[in-house]
C-alpha positions in Angstrom: 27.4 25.0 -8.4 26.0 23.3 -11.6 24.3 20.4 -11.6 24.1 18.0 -14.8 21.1 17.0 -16.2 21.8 13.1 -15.0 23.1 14.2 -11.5 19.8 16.6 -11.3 17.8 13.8 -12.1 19.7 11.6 -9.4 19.0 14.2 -7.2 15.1 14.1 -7.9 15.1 10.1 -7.8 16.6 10.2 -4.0 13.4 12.5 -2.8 10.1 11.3 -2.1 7.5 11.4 -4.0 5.4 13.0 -1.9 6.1 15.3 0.5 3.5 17.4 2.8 4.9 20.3 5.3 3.1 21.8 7.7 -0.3 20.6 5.7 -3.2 21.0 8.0 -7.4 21.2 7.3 -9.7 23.9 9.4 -13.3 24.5 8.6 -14.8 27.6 9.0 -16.6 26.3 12.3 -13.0 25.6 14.1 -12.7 22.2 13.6 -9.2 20.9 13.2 -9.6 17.7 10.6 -5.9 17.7 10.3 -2.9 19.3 12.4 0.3 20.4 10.5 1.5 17.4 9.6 4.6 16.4 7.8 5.0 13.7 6.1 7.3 11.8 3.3 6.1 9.2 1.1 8.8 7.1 -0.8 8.9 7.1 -4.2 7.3 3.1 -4.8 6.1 2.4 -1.8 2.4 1.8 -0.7 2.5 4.2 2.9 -1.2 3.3 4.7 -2.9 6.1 6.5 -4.9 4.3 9.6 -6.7 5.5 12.4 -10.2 5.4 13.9 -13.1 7.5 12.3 -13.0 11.3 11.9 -9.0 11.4 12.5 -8.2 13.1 9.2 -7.0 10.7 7.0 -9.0 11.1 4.2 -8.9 14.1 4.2 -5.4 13.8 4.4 -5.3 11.8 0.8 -8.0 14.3 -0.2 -5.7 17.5 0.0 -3.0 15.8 -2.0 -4.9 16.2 -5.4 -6.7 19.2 -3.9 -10.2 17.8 -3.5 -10.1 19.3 -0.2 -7.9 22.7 -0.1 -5.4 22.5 2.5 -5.7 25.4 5.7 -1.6 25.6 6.3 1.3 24.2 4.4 2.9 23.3 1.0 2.4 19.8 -0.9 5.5 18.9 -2.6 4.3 15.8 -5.7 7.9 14.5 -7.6 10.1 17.8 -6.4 7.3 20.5 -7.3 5.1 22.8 -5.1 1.2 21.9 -6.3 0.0 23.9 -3.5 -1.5 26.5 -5.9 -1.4 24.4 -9.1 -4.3 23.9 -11.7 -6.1 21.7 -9.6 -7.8 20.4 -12.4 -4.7 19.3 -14.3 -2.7 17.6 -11.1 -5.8 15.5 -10.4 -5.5 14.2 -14.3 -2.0 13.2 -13.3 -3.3 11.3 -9.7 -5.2 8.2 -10.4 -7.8 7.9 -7.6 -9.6 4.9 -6.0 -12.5 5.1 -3.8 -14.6 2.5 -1.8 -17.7 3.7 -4.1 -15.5 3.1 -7.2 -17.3 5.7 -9.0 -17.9 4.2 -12.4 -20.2 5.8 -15.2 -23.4 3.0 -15.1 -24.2 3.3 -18.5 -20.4 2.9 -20.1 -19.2 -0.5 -20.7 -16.1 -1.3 -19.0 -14.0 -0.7 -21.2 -15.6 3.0 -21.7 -15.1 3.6 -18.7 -11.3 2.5 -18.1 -10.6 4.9 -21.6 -11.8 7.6 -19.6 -8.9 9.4 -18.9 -6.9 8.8 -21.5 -9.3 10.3 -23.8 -9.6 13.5 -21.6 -5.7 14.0 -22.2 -6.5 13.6 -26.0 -5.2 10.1 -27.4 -6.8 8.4 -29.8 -10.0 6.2 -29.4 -7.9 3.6 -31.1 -4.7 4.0 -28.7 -7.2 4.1 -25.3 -9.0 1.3 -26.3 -5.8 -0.6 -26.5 -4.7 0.7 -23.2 -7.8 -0.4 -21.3 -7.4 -3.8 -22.4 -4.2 -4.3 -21.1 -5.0 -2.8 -17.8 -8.3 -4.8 -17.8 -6.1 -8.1 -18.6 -3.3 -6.7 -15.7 -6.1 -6.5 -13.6 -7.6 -10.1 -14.2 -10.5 -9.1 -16.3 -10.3 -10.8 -19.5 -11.1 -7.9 -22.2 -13.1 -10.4 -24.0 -15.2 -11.3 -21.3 -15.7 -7.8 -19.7 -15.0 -5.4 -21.7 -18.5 -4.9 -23.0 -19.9 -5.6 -19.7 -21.7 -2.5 -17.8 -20.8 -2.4 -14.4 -24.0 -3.7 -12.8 -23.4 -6.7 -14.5 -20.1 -7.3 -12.4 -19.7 -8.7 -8.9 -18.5 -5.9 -6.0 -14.8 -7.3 -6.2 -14.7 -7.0 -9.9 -15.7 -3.4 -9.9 -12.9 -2.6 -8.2 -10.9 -4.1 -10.5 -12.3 -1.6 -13.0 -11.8 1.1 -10.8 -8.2 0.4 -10.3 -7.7 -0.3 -13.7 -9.2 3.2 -14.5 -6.9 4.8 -12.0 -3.8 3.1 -14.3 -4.8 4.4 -17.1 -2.8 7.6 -18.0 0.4 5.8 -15.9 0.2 7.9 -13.3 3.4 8.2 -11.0 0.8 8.7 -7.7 -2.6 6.4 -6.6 -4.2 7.6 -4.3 -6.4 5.0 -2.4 -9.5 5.8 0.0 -10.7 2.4 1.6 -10.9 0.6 -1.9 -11.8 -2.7 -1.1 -13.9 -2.0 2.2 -16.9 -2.6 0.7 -16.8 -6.2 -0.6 -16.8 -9.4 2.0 -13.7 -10.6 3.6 -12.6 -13.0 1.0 -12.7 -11.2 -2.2 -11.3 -8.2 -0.3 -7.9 -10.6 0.5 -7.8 -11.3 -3.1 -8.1 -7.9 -3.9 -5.4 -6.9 -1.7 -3.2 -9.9 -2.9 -4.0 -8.9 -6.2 -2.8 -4.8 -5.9 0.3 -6.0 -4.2 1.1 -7.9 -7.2 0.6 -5.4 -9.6 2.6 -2.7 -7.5 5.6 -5.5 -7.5 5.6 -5.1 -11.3 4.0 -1.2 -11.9 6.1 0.0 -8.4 3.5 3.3 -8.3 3.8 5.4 -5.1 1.1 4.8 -3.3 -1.1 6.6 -0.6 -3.6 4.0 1.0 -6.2 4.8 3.6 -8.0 2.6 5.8 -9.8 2.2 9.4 -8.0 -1.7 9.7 -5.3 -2.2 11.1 -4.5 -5.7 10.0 -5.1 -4.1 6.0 -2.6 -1.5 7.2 0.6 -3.8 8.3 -0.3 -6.2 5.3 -0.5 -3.4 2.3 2.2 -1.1 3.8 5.8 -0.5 3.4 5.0 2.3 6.0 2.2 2.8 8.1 1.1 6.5 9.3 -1.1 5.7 12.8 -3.7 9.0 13.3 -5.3 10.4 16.1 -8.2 12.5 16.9 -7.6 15.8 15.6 -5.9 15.6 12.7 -2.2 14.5 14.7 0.2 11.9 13.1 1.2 9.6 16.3 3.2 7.3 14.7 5.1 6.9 11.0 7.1 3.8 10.8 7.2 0.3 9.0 4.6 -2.2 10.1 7.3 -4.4 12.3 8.0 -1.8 14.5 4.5 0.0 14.6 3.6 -3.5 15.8 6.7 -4.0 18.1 7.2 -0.5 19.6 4.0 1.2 19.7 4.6 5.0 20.2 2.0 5.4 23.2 -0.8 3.7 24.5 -3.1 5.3 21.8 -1.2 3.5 19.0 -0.7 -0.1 21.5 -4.6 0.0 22.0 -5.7 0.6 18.4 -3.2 -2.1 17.1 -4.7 -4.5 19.4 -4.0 -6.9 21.9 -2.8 -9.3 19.1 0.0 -7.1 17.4 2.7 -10.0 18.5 0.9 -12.5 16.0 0.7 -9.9 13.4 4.2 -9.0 13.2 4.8 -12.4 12.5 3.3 -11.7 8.8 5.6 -8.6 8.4 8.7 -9.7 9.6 10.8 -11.5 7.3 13.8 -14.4 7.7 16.8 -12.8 8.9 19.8 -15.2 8.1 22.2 -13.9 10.9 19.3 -16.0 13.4 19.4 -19.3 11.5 21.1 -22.2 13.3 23.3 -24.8 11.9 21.7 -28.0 10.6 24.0 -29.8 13.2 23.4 -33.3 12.6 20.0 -33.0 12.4 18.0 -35.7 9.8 15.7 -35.0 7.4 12.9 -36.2 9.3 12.8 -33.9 12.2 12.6 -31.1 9.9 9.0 -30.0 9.0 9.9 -28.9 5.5 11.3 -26.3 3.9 11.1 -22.9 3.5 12.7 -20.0 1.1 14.7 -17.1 3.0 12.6 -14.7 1.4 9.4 -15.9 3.6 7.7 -14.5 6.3 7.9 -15.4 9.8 4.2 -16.4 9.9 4.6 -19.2 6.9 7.9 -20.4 8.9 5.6 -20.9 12.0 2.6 -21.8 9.7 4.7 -24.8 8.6 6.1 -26.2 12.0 2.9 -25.9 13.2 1.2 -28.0 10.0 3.8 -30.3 10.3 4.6 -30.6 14.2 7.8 -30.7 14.1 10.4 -27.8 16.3 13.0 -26.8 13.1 12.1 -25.8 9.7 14.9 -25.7 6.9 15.6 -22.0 5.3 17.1 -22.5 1.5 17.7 -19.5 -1.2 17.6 -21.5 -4.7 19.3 -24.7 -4.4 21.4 -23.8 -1.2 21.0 -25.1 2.2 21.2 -21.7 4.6 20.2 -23.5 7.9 17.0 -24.0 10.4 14.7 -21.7 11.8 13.9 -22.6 15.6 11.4 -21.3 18.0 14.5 -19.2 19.2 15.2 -18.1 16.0 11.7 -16.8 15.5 12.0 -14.9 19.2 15.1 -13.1 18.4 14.1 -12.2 14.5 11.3 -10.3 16.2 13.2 -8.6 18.2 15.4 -7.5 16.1 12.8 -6.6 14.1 11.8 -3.3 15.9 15.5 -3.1 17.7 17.4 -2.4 14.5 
């Protein structure tokens, strides 16, 4: 049967942007680094690879633009095979992020964010204005940085550059290998608040690898929990990787402590709100919008000390979030 060109291109929208069958890594020696795994990434979605060291996920992320040539398997990128593609040219279409950030020293910034877009032959004039977008997108001011060299910059605002960089040809696919591991705790937050506000607005597909679990639940829309050896355990959303751990391999690695962090990846669910029920104003610690997490609900009662918090979506009054509200929502969560 024929398809039409919008109904083919329907067709191409519903499948995943990524898609790896049967993919596994040996090295000459015998070791397995990654065991036939299949696995589908959603077109606009950020899916975090996790595990402890030596479990394959870099080199997971590695075989997708063919750094590493994959043993077994096909890789499927936006509907096409790349298995035995010009691994030159799908790398120029994969922006790439790596803890190192891997900038040229002795390029400005700006230089350096033109990079690729010169190497797919636009204009020094057209790249130019490209990398100062990205560098204002980014929260580096092109008139501040963009004649800076990148030993003049802190850790944090190297990766800026480097993510910027890996924007800079619009590439459908990022591919993301412990980016912000290598800065201290606080500007690595801001970094992390800072991608997910730039994927709300660019909605790239995103693979993201790191060895921490709390990075994992708070970057992903889906998490992908390794093992030794190269085997996926566990593929699911954060709620229910924290909820329902698939063995005792994934309940030990996600800690003792997964109950509080589901609370930061479970949102309000309406159907659990109580009635205000007579209740006055002043035995409510505030209010909060529906589209919050559980842990700012639970942030608030506890700043406030009070047992109900008021849930609004614009001007309208939806009801109160109770202790027993919070209980069930988390069930829910991982029982839907």
């Amino acid at each position: 049967m024929d398809v039409s060109p919008t109904e083919g291109q329907a067709v191409r929208q519903a499948e995943p942007m990524i898609r790896l069958e049967g993919v596994g890594k040996t090295y000459p020696d015998g070791t397995v680094a990654v065991h036939e795994l299949d696995l589908e990434v959603p077109r606009g979605a950020i899916v975090c690879l996790v595990g402890p060291s030596g479990c394959g996920k870099s080199t997971t992320l590695k075989m997708v633009n063919r750094l590493i040539e994959p043993t077994t398997g096909r890789i499927i990128l936006d509907g096409d095979d790349v298995t035995h593609a010009d691994p030159v040219k799908l790398r120029r279409g994969i922006g790439y992020v790596i803890q190192q950030v891997g900038l040229f020293p002795h390029q400005k910034v700006v230089n350096n964010v033109m990079t690729v877009p010169l190497l797919y032959g636009e204009s020094k004039a057209h790249a130019r204005t490209r990398a100062n977008e990205l560098m204002e997108l980014v929260g580096l001011p092109p008139d501040e940085f963009a004649d800076k060299y990148p030993h003049q910059l802190s850790g944090g605002q190297r990766q800026r550059v480097g993510v910027a960089r890996a924007l800079a040809a619009d590439p459908p696919v990022l591919l993301m290998d412990e980016p912000f591991g290598a800065v201290d705790p606080i500007v690595r937050g801001h970094l992390q608040e800072e991608f997910l506000r730039l994927q709300r607005e660019l909605a790239k597909t995103v693979l993201f690898v790191t060895h921490d679990i709390d990075e994992a639940v708070k970057m992903g829309d889906k998490v992908a929990v390794f093992a030794t050896g190269g085997h996926l355990v566990q593929y699911d959303e954060p709620a229910v990787i924290l909820g329902a751990p698939a063995d005792e391999f994934v309940a030990e690695f996600v800690g003792g402590s997964r109950g509080l962090r589901r609370l930061a990846v479970t949102s309000i669910d309406v159907q659990h709100l109580e009635p205000l029920d007579g209740l006055s104003a002043s035995e409510l610690a505030g209010t909060i919008d529906v589209g919050a997490t559980l842990e700012e609900a639970m942030s608030l009662l506890m700043r406030e000390d009070k047992s109900v918090v008021g849930v609004t979506a614009g001007p309208k009054f939806l009801g109160v979030l109770t202790p027993n509200g919070i209980h069930k929502m988390l069930r829910a969560s991982v029982n839907s």
